[in-house]
N, C-alpha and C positions, 0 to 999 in steps of 0.2 A: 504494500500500500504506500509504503512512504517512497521508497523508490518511483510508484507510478505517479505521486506527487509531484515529484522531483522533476519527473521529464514533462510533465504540462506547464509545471514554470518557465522551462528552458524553451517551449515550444511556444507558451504566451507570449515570450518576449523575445522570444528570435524570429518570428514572422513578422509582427511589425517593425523590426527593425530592419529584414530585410525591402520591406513594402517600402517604408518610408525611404530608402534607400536609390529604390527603381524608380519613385517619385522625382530623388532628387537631380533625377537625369532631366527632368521635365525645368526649363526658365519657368516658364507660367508660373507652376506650382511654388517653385524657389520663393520667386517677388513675392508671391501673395503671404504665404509661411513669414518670411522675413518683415513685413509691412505690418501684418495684423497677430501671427502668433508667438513670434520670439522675443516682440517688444515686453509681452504680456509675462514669461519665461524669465527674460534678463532683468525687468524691472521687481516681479517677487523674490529670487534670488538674490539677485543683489542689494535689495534692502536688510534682508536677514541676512546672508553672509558680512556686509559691508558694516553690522553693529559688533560685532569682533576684531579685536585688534589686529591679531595675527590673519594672515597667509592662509587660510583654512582648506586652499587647494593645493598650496606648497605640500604643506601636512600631508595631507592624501597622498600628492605624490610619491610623496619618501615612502609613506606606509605600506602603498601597493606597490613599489619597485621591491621592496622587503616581503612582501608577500610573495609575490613571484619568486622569487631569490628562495624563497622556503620550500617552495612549489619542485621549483627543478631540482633542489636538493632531496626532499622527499621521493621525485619521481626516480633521479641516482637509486638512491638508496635501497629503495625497493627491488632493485635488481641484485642486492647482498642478503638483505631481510626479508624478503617471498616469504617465510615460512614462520616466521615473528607473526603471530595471527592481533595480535594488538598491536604493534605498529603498520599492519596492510590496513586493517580498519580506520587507523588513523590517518594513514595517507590518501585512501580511497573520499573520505570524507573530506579531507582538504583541500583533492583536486577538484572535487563537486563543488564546493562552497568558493576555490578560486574561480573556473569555470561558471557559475554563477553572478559571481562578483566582473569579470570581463565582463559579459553578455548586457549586464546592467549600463556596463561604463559604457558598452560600445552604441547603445542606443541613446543614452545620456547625449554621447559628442555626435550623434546624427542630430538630433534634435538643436543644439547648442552650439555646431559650429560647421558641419558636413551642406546642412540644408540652407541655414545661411550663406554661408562660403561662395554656394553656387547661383546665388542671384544674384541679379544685372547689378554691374558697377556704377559706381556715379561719375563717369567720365561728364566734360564737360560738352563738349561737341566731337570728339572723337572713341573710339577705341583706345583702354589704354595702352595693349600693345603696339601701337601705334606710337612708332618712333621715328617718323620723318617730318625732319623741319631745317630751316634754314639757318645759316651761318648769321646774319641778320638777325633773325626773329634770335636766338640764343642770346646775341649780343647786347636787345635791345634789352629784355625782361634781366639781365644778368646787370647792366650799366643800371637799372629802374631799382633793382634793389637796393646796387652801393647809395645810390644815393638818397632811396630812403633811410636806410638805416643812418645817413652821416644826417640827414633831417630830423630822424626821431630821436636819434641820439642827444640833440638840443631841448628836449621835449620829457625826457622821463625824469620822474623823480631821484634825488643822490644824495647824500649825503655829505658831513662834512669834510669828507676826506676825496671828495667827488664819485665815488663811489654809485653804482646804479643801487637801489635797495630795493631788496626782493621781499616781497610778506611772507609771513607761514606757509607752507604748503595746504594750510587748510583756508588761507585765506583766497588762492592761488586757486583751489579749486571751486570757488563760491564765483572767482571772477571768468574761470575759462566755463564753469558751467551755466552763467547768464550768458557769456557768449555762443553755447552753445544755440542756448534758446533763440537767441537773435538768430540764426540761419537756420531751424528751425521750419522755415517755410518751406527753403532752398530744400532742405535735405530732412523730410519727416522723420523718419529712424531717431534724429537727436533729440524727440521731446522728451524723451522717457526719462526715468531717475539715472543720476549720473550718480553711480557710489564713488565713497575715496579710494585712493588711489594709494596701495598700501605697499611696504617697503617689502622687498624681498630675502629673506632668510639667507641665500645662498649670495648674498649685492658682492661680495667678492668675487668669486666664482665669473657673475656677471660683467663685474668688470674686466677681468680678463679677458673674456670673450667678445667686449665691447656690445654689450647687448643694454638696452636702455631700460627695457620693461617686456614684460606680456601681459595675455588674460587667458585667463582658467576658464574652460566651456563648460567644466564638471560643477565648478562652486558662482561663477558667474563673474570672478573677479579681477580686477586691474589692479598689477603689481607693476613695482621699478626698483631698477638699481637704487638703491639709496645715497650712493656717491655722487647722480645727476646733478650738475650744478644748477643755480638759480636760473641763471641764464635758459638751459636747455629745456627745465622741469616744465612752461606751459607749453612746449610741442609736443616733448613726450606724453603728458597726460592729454593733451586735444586728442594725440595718436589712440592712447591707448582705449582712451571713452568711446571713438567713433569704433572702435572693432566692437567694447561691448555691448553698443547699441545697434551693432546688424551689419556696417561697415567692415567686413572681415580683410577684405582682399590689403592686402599694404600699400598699393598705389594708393586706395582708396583713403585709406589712414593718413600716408604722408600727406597728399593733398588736401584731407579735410582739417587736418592738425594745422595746413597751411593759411587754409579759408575761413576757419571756425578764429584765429585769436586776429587775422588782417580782420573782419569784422566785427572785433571788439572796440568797448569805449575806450577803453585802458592803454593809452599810447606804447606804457611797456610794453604788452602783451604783441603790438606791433611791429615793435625793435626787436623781440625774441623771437618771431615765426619769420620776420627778414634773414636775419642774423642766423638762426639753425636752419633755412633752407636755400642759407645762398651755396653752400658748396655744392649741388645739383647741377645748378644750372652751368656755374663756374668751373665745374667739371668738365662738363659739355661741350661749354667755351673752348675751354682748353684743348679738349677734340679736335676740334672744329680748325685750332690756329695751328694743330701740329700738322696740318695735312698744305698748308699754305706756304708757300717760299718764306723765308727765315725774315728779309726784309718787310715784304708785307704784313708778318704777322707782330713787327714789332714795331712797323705804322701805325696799326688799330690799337694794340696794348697803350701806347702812346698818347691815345685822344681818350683811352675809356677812364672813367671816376677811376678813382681808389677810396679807399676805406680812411676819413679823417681819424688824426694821433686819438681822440676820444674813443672811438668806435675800436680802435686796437687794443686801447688799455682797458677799455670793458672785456671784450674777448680773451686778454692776457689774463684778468682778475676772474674771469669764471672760469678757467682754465687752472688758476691756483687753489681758487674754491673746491675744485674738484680735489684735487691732489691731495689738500689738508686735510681734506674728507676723510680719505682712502689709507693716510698716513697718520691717523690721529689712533684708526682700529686697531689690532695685531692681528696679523693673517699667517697663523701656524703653517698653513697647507700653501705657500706660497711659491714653495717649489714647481707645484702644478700648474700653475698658470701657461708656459707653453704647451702645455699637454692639451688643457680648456681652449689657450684659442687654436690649437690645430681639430677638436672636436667641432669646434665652431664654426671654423670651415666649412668642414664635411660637411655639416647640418646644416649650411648656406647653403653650397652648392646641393645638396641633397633637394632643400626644398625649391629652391626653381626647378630642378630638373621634375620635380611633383606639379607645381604649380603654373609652372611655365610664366605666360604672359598675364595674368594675374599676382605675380609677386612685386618686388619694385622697380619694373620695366615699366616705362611710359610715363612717369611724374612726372618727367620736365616736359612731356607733350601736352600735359595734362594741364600746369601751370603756362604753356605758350599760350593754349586755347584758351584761358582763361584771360589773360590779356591781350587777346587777338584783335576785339572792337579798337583797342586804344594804341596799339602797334600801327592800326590801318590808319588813325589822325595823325601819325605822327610823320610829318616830312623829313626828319634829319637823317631815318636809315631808308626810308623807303619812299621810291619814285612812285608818283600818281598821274 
């Protein structure tokens, strides 16, 4: 009887997991799931996860890596102790209840990040794999930045050591979360509850592998390095909130992390998504001038902004911010750090090679098209 128990659980919950699955083959069905039932999903969980201090998916994490790690050592074992009838009972029972425990999780991440994942992106006018644009259009959006940011840079609040000053992080998320709502219109998915944004257990670890943050599809949650400096913290948290509101794809994240603080009140919040997403474009740039004759490329270098001495010693000072951070903890296991970021790698390349053109291919197509109405006023790169 109990065993017939057993396999009607495992069949309850592995058919719709598979169904929801073959679903999520279907766009239609993606958008509508993402627009009407995940909001519903990320905003109950994340209320109740998000009144807990800790990491409550980290936890999990570690628990079910150790769970498994039990699993396969049980299943070893049993090939020496066959005949030990009280530890077969025990292992038999363990691979059930791991088995169990998977089938739960894997429906869990269909519903929380498989079926989301696969709905339409919020490109602006294009596809984000969509990576053709012109030497030009790179140039102009890359020169529109320096020199907003040497603008905002006159414009934020400092201290008196001239200093930018950054609020709490819990202040920080009270002001990217009305800016959320401000776009809002743009991008429905952002009405929902924005929970905090909590520090990560392993922020070492992370920083080695230069990783800023994730979110947990099992518990609903948005973690980060807790090394991020001031400077960085409202991109990464814009990033991290638009994944947990339905925004899964990363272009999708960097872009909206871009678009959610450029349409805030809060001037900072303007100098910071300038500032964390000029090396994109500036990269680009850089492309773009290695393929040009040596003279001509250091004609254009020649005419474009640069960065004023204040906007440098900001960038220097959250750069130190960071460091003192990192140098204030003790990190026993520091040895490992080449070891993390050659995982880290892998696990880059690993996930494009899954995700392809939905990873962080096409932000800066994403960001041209976004100022494409005001590239086409502009006389100084382009003939009319």
């Amino acid at each position: 009887m109990k065993r017939s128990k057993y396999f009607k659980a495992v069949i309850i919950i592995t058919i719709p997991t598979i169904i929801l699955n073959i679903l999520a083959c279907i766009p239609a069905f993606c958008n509508m799931y993402a627009d009407s039932v995940y909001g519903v999903i990320a905003d109950v969980c994340g209320r109740f996860t998000g009144s807990f201090g800790l990491p409550l998916g980290e936890i999990l994490m570690y628990a079910f890596a150790l769970i498994a790690f039990v699993c396969i050592i049980s299943a070893i074992l049993l090939i020496f102790l066959r005949r030990r009838q009280g530890f077969v009972a025990f292992a038999k029972h363990y691979m059930k209840f791991t088995l169990m425990l998977f089938l739960c999780m894997l429906l869990i991440y269909t519903l929380n990040w498989i079926i989301p994942y696969r709905s339409e992106v919020c490109a602006i006018r294009s596809t984000p794999k969509d990576t053709t644009y012109s030497l030009e259009e790179v140039r102009w959006v890359r020169n529109h930045f320096v020199n907003e940011a040497n603008r905002l840079s006159l414009e934020v609040e400092r201290d008196s050591d001239g200093n930018v000053i950054y609020p709490s992080r819990a202040d920080m998320l009270i002001e990217v979360t009305a800016a959320m709502q401000n776009v809002s219109a743009d991008f429905p998915r952002l009405k929902g509850y924005v929970p905090p944004m909590k520090e990560a257990l392993c922020s070492p670890a992370l920083e080695w592998m230069s990783i800023g943050g994730y979110t947990y599809p099992y518990t609903m949650e948005v973690t980060c390095n807790k090394y991020c400096s001031g400077m960085y913290y409202p991109v990464l948290l814009a990033h991290e909130e638009s994944h947990h509101q339905g925004y899964y794809h990363e272009n999708e994240g960097e872009f909206l992390a871009f678009y959610i603080n450029l349409k805030s009140d809060v001037p900072r919040l303007k100098y910071c998504t300038y500032l964390g997403n000029y090396y994109r474009i500036n990269n680009a740039y850089i492309e773009f001038l290695k393929k040009l004759p040596r003279d001509a490329a250091q004609a254009l270098r020649a005419e474009d902004p640069v960065y004023s001495d204040l906007v440098r010693a900001d960038i220097k000072y959250a750069s130190n911010e960071q460091s003192e951070q990192y140098n204030n903890d003790a990190h026993p296991f520091e040895n490992m750090s080449d070891t993390a970021e050659k995982i880290s790698d892998t696990g880059w390349d690993a996930q494009a090679a899954v995700i392809g053109e939905n990873n962080y291919d096409g932000i800066v197509k994403m960001l041209l098209d976004y100022y494409a109405d005001e590239m086409a006023e502009d006389d100084r790169f382009f003939a009319h």
